[in-house]
C-alpha positions as CSV (number, residue, x, y, z in Angstrom):
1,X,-41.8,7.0,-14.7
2,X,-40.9,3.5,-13.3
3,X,-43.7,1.7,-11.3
4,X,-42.8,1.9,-7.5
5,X,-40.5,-1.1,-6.9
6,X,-41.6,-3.1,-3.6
7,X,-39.5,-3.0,-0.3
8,X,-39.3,-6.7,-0.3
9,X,-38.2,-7.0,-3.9
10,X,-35.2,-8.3,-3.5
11,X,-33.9,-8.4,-6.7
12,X,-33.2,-5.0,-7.6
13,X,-30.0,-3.3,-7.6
14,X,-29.7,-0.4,-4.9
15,X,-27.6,2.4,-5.8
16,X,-27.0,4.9,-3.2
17,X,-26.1,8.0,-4.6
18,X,-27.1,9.5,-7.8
19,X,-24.3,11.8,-8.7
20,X,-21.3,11.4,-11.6
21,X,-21.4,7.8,-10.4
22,X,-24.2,6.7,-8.7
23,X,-26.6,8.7,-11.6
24,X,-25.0,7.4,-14.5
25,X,-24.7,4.0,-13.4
26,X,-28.7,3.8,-12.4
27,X,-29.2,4.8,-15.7
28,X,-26.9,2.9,-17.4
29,X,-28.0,-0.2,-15.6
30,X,-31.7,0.8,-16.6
31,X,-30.9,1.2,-20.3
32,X,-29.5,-2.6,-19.8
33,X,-33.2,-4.0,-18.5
34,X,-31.7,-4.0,-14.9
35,X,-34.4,-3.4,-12.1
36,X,-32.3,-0.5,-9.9
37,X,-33.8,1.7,-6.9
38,X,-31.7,5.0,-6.3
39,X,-31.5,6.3,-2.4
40,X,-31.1,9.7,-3.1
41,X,-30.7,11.5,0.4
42,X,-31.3,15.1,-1.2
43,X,-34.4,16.5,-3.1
44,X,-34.8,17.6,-7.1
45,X,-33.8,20.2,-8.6
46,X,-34.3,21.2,-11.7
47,X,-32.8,24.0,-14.1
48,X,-35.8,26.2,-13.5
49,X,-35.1,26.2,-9.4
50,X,-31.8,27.1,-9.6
51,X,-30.9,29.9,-8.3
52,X,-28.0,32.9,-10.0
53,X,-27.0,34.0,-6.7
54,X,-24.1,32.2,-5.0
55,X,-25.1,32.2,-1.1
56,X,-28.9,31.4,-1.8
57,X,-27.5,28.2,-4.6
58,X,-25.0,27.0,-1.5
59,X,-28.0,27.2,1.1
60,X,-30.5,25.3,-2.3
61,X,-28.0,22.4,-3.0
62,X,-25.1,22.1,-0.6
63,X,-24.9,19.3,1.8
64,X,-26.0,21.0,5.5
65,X,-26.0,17.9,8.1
66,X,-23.4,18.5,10.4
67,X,-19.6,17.1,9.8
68,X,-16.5,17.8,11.6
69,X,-13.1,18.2,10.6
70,X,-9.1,17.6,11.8
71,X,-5.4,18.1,10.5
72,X,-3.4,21.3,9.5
73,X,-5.0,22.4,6.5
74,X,-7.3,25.4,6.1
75,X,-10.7,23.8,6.2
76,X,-10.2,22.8,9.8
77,X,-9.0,26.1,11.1
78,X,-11.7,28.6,8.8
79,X,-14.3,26.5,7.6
80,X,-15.0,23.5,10.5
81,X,-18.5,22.4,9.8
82,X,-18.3,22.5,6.5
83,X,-15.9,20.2,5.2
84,X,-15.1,20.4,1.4
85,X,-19.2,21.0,0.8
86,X,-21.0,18.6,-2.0
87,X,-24.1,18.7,-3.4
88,X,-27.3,17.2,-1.4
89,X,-30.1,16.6,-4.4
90,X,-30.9,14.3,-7.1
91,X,-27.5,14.7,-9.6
92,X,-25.4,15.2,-6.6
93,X,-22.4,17.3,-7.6
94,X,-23.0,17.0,-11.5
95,X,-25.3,20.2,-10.7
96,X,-22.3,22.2,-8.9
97,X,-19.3,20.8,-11.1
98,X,-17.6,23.0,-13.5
99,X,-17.9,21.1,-16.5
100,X,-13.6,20.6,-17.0
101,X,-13.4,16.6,-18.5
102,X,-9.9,15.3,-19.1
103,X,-8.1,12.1,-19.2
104,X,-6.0,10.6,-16.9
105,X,-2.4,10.5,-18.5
106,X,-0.7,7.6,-18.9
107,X,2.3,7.3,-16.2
108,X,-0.9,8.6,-13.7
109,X,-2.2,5.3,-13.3
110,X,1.1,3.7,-12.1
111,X,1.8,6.0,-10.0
112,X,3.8,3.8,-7.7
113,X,6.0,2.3,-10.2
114,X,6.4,5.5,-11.9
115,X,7.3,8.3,-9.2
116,X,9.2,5.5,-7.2
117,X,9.0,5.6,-3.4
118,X,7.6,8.9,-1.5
119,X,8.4,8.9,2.0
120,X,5.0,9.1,3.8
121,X,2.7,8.6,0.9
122,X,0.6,5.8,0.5
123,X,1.3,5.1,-3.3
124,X,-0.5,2.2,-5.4
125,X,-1.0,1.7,-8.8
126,X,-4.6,1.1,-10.3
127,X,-5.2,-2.4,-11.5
128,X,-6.2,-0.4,-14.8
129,X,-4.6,1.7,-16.8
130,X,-5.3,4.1,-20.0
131,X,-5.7,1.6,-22.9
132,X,-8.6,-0.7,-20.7
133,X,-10.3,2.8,-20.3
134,X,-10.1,4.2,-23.6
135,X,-13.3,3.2,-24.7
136,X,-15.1,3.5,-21.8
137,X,-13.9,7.3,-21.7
138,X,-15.0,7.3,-25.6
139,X,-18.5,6.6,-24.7
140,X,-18.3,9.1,-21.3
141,X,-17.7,12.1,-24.1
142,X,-19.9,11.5,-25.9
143,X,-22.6,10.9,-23.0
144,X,-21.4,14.1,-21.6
145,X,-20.7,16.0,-25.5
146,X,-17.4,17.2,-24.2
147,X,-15.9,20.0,-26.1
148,X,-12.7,19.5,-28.4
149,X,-14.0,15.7,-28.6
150,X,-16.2,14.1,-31.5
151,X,-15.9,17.2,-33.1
152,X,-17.4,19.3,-30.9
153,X,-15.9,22.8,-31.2
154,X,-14.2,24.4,-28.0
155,X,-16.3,27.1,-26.2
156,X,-15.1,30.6,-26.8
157,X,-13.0,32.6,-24.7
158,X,-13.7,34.9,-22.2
159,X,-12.0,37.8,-21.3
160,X,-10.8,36.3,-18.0
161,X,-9.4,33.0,-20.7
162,X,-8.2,35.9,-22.7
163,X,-5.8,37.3,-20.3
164,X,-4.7,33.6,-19.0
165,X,-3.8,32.7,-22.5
166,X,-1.7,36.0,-23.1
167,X,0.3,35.5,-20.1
168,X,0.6,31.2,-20.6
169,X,1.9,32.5,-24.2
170,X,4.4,35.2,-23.2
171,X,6.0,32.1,-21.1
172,X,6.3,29.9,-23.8
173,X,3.5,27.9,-22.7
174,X,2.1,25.0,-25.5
175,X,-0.7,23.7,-24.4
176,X,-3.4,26.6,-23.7
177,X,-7.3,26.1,-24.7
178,X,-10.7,26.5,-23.7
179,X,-10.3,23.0,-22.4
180,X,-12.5,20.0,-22.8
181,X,-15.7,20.7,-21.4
182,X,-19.4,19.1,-20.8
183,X,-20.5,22.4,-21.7
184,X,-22.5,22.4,-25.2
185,X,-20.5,24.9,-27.3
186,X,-23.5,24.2,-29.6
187,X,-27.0,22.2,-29.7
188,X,-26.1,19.0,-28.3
189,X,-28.4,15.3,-27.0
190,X,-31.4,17.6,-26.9
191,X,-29.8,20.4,-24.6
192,X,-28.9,23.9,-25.8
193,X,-25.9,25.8,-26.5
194,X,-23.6,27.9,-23.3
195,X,-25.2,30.8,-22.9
196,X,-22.2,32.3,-21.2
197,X,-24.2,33.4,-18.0
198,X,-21.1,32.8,-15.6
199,X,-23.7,30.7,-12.7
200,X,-21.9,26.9,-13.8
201,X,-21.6,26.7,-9.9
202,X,-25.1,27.2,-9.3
203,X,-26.7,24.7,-11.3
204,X,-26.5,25.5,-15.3
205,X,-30.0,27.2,-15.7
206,X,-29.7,26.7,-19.1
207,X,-29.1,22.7,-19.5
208,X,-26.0,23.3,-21.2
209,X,-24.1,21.9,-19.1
210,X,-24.3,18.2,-18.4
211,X,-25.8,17.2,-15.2
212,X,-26.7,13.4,-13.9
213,X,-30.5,15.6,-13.0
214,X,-31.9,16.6,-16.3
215,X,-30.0,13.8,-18.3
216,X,-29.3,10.8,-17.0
217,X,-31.7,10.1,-14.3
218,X,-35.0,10.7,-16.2
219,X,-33.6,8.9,-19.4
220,X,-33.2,6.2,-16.5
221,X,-36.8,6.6,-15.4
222,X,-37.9,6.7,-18.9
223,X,-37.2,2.8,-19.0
224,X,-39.5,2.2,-16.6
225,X,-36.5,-0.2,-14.7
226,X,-35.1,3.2,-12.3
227,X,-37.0,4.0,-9.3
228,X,-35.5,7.4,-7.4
229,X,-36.4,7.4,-4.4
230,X,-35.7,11.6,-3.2
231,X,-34.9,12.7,0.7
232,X,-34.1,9.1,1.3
233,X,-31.0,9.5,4.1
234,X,-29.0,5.9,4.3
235,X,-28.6,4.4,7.7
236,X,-26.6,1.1,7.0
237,X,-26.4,-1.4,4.7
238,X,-27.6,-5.1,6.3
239,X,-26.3,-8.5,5.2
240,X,-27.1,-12.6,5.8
241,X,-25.3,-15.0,7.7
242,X,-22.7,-15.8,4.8
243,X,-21.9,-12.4,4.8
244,X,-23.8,-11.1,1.3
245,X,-25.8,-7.5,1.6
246,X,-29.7,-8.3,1.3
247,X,-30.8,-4.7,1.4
248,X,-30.6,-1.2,2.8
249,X,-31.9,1.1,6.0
250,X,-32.7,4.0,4.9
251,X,-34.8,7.3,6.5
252,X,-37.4,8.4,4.3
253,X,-38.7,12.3,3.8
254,X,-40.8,11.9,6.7
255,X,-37.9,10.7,9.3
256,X,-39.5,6.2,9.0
257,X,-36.9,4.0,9.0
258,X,-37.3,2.3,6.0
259,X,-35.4,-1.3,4.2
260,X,-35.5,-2.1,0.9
261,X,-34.2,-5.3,0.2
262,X,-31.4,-5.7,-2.8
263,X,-29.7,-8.1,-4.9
264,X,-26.5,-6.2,-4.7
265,X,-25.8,-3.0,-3.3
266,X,-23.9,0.1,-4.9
267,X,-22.5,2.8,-2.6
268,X,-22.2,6.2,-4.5
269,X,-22.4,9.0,-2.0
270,X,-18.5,10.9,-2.5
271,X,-15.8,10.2,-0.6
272,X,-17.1,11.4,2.8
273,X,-20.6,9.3,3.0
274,X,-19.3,6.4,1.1
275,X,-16.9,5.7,3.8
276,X,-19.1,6.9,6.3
277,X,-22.0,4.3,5.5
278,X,-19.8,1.4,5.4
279,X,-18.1,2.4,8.4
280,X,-21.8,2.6,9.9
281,X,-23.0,-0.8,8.9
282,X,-20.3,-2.3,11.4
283,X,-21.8,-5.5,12.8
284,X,-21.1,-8.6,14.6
285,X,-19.6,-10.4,11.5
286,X,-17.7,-6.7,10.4
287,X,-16.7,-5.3,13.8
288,X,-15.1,-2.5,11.4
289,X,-17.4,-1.8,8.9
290,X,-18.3,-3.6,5.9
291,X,-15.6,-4.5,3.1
292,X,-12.9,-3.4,5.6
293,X,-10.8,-6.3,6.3
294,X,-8.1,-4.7,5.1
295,X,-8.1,-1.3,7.3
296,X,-8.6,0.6,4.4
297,X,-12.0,1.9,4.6
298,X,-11.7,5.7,5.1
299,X,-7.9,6.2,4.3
300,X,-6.3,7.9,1.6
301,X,-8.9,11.1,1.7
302,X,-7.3,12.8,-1.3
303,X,-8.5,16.4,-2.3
304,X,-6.1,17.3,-5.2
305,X,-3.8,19.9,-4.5
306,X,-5.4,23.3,-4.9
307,X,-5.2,26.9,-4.4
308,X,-5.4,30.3,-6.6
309,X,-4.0,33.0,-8.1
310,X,-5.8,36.5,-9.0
311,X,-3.7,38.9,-10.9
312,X,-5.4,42.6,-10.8
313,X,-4.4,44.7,-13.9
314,X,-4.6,48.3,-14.4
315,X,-8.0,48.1,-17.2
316,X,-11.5,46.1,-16.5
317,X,-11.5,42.0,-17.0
318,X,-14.7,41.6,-15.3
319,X,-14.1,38.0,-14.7
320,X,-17.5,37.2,-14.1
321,X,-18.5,37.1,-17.3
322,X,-18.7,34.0,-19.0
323,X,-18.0,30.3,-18.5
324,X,-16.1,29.6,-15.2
325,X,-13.9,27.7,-15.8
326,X,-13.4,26.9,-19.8
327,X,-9.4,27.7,-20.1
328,X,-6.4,25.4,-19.4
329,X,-2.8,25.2,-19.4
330,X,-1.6,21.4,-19.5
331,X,2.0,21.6,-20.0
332,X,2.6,21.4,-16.1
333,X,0.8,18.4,-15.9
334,X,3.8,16.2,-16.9
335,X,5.9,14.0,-14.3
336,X,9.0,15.5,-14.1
337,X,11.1,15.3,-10.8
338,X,13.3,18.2,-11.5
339,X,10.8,20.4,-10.8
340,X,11.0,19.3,-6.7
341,X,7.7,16.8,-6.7
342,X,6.3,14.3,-8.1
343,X,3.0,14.4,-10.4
344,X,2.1,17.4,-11.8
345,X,-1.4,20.0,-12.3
346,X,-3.2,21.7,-14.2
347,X,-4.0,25.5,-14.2
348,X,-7.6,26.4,-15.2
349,X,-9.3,29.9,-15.3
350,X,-11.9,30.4,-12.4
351,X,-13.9,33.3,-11.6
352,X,-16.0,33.4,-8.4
353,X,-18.7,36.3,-7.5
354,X,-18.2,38.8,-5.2
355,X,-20.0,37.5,-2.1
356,X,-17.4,33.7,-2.8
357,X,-14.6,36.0,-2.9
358,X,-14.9,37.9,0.3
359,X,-15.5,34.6,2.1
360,X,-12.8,33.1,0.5
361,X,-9.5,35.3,-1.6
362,X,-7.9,35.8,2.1
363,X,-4.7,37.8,1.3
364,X,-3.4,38.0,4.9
365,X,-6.9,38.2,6.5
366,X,-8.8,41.3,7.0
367,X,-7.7,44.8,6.6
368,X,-6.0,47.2,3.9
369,X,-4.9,44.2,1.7
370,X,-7.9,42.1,1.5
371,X,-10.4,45.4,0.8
372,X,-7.8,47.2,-1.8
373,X,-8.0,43.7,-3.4
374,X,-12.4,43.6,-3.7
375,X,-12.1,47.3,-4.8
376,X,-10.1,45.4,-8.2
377,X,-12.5,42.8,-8.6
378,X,-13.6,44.3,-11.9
379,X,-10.1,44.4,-13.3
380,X,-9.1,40.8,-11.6
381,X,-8.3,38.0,-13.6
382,X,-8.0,34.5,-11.5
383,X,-7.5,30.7,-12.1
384,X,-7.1,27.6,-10.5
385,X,-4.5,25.4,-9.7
386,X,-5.2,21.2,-9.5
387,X,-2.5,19.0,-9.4
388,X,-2.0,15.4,-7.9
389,X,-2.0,15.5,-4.4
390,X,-0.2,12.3,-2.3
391,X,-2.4,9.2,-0.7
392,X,-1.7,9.4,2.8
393,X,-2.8,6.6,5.4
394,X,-3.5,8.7,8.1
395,X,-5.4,11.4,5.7
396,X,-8.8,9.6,6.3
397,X,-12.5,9.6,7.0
398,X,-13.8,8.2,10.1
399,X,-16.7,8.1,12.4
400,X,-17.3,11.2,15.0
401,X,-19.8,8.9,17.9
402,X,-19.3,12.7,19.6
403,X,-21.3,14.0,16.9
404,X,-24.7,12.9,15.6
405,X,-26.4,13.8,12.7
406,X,-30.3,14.7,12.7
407,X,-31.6,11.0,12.1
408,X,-28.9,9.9,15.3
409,X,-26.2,8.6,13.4
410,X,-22.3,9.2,14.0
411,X,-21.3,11.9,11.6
412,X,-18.1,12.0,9.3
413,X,-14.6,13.4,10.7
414,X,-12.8,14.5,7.6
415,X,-8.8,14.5,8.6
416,X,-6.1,16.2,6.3
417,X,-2.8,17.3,6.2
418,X,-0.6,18.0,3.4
419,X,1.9,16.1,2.4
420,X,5.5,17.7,1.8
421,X,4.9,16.9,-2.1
422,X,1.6,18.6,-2.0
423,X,3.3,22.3,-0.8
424,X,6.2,22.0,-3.1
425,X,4.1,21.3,-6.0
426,X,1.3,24.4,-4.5
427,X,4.3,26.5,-4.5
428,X,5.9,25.8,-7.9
429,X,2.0,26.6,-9.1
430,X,1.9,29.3,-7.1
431,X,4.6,31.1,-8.4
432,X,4.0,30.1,-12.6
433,X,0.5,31.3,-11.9
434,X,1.7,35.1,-10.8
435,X,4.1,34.6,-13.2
436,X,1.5,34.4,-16.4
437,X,-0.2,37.5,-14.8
438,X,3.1,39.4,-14.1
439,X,3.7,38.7,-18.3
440,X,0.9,40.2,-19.4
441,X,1.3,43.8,-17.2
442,X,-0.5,42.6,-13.6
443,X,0.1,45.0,-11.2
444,X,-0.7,42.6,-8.2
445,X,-0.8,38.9,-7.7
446,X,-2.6,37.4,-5.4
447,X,-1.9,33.7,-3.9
448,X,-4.9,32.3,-2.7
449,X,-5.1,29.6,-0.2
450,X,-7.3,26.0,-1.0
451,X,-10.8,26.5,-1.0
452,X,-13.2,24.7,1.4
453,X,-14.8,23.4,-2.0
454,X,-12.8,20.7,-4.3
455,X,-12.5,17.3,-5.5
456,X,-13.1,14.3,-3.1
457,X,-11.1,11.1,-3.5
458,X,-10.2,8.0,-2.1
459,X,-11.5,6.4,0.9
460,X,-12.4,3.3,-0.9
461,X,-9.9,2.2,-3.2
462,X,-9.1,0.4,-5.8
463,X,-6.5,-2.0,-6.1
464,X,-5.2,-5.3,-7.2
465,X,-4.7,-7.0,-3.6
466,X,-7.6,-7.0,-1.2
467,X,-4.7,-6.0,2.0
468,X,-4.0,-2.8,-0.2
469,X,-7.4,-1.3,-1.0
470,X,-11.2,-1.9,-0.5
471,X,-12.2,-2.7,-4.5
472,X,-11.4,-4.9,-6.9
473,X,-10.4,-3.5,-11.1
474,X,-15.0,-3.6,-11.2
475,X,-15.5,-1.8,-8.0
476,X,-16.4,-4.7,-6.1
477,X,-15.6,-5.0,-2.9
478,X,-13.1,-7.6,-2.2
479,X,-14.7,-8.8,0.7
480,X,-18.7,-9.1,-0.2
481,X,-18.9,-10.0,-3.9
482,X,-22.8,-8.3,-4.1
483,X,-21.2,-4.6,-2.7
484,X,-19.8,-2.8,-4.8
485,X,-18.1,1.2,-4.7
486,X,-19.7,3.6,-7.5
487,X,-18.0,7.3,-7.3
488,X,-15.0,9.0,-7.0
489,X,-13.8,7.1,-3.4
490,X,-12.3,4.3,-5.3
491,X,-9.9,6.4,-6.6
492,X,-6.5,4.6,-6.0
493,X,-4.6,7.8,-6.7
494,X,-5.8,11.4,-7.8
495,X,-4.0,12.2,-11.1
496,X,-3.9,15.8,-12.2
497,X,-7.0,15.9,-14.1
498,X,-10.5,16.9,-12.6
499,X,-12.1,13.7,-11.6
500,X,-15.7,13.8,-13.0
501,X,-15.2,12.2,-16.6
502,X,-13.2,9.1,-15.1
503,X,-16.1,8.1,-13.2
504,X,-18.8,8.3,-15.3
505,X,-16.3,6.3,-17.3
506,X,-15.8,3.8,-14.4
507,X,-19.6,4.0,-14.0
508,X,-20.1,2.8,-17.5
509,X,-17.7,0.2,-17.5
510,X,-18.8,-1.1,-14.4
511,X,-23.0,-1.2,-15.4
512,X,-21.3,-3.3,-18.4
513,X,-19.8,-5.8,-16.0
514,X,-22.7,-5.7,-13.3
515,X,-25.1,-6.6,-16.0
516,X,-22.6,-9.2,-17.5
517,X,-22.4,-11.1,-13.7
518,X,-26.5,-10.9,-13.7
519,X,-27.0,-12.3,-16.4
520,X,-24.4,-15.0,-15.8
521,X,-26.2,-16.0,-12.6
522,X,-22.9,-14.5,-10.6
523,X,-24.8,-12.0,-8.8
């Protein structure tokens, strides 16, 4: 374990945040010799404390403090203090995550110049694009062992993949596999193989799955160069009179307002506390936050375009039973306009238990309908639909000063509303998805609406000039050269794909090019 790094040392690197970004960048700046203290603000986990049970995991890991929520879609209306839930412990989200790990496609990262102008969307493209990531997303599989990659065999198929690839085949469907996952289908970096116990939402009790918690982190620690610091709950970020962060405020697990001083600062905490901490930090030289000179900070709160489909058949499927989501169809993942919307999704097989299922399958609310559809659940099959949703200005996070969190500060007010792309593209899912089921004998369909529960994006994003975005191509900020965004809110656009495997990707790259300016004397 690392020796205790000293509140006045300023020249470690702070990262706040110790998820898919935040986690694999402390380690990776670690394994580099780089002296890095990680604010964590939830506790540890481990496989051994999780918990195979969904409501008594989501009370274990799931981020409590209070948030609030605005716009037309379904969170705000069913589900208003608990905006799109992440993880609050050491790993952040790696320990909830599914496991799916795909590539961006190509046209996805000029999505401006590729889908042309979308009235009321925000569009930009990323100052990157596939061929600068390639080998960064060479070295995130193999960090994360992902299935179908380096040789690593797929995962076998459940009977809930069984049933999606019947019905994907009887429409003509190419592209149908147990997907790419971080899930070992065999011994792997030390961890075991899938044990098929269906719980990958609950923290992978077997290590099987990769998580920032049990891999990352202490491998950081191991180096002696990563300090975590557990139940440590940001306040702000401060800076110097030329405008450079010198260190962070932070409330330790006894409520003290701590500061520990930093040679650069690295803000990992999703796309809600991200903005949120920035937007906190506001001071006489940033009215509006920090690294918010352009507006930006906040805006273009992307989720992905979700929702589900069950399809209830006349023998036993019993879902449950297996990995939760290893099973996709990509061949609606294309751009192709003719379909109505730009962009395009994936559909990937999802089970959730029984108590997840009467809080959230909702076919017309309670009543006949919804309890004839839980009588089925052994013989329900279901997936998921994820597809690129539209950057929208107004879609953003902001500060609540109505609402305060239990340390005082202004909470997060998460606003959404779909964007006429988004429905016609939920729609067109909506419809393949009972139409896979219908192929293979369903004798129900069920459209689900989005869960409460999905991927977070934007807020901070990347872009090429500072008036469009908040980072530069490294995740710096363009306005303080020493702060720099770590996670999933520098997303400049969503893509189809789940998120995860881009930014540990980004997180790699970027511990390269932090370590680089270091040892240059640039930072």
């Amino acid at each position: 374990m690392a020796a205790p790094f000293d509140l006045n040392d300023d020249s470690v690197i702070v990262v706040i945040g110790t998820g898919a970004g935040g986690g694999v960048l402390s380690n990776e700046l670690a394994q580099r010799g780089v002296s890095v203290v990680a604010l964590e603000a939830g506790g540890r986990y481990l496989p051994e404390d999780y918990v195979n049970d969904e409501w008594d995991s989501f009370g274990q890991l799931a981020w409590l403090d209070p948030r609030t929520t605005s716009g037309d879609w379904r969170v705000a209306r069913d589900f208003s203090g608990l905006p799109a839930w992440i993880v609050k412990a050491v790993g952040g989200t790696t320990t909830h995550w599914a496991g799916a790990s795909i590539r961006f496609q190509e046209h996805e990262w000029k999505a401006k110049t590729n889908y042309g102008p979308v009235q009321g969307a925000n569009l930009l493209d990323w100052p990157i694009d596939g061929a600068e990531m390639a080998p960064w997303y060479d070295k995130a599989e193999k960090k994360l062992g992902v299935t179908r990659t380096n040789d690593m065999p797929g995962l076998p198929g459940c009977n809930n993949y069984k049933v999606f690839e019947a019905g994907a085949k009887a429409l003509g469907y190419k592209e149908v596999h147990t997907g790419r996952m971080a899930i070992n289908s065999e011994e792997y970096d030390g961890r075991m193989a899938c044990q098929q116990t269906g719980f990958c939402f609950q923290g992978c009790k077997w290590g099987a799955k990769w998580s920032a918690a049990y891999t990352d982190i202490p491998r950081g620690e191991a180096t002696g160069n990563l300090e975590v610091r557990e139940k440590a709950h940001v306040a702000r970020i401060l800076h110097d009179d030329g405008g450079k962060v010198t260190g962070v405020e932070y409330f330790d697990a006894d409520g003290n307002l701590q500061m520990q001083k930093a040679r650069a600062v690295c803000v990992a905490g999703n796309s809600f506390e991200s903005p949120r901490i920035l937007l906190n930090s506001a001071s006489t030289m940033f009215p509006d936050g920090l690294a918010n000179s352009s507006g930006q900070v906040g805006r273009n709160y992307m989720r992905h375009m979700t929702g589900s489909v069950y399809g209830i058949f006349d023998k036993p499927v019993k879902m449950w039973r297996g990995t939760t989501m290893a099973g996709i169809i990509q061949d609606e993942s294309r751009h192709d306009p003719s379909r109505g919307f730009v962009g395009g999704y994936e559909l990937e097989t999802l089970a959730l238990g029984l108590p997840f299922m009467a809080a959230f399958l909702d076919p017309g609310g309670w009543g006949r309908e919804f309890t004839t559809a839980l009588d089925s659940y052994e013989n329900m099959a279901g997936m998921w639909i994820v597809g690129e949703d539209m950057p929208q200005e107004t879609n953003r996070v902001t500060l609540n000063h109505e609402v305060k969190d239990q340390y005082g500060l202004p909470v997060a007010n998460v606003h959404f509303d779909d964007h006429p792309n988004d429905i016609a593209m939920r729609n067109h899912a909506y419809a393949r998805g009972a139409a896979i089921y219908d192929a293979v004998g369903a004798t129900r369909t069920l459209p689900t609406p989005p869960y409460p529960s999905t991927h977070n994006l934007g807020t901070n994003r990347m872009s090429e000039n500072p008036r469009d975005g908040v980072v530069n191509k490294w995740g710096q900020t363009h306005d303080i050269p020493n702060l720099f965004v770590s996670d999933g809110s520098q997303f400049t656009t969503g893509a189809a794909e789940n998120p995860t495997l881009t930014i540990v990707a980004l997180a790699i790259r970027q511990a390269d090019h932090i370590a680089g300016e270091l040892s240059r004397g640039n930072l």
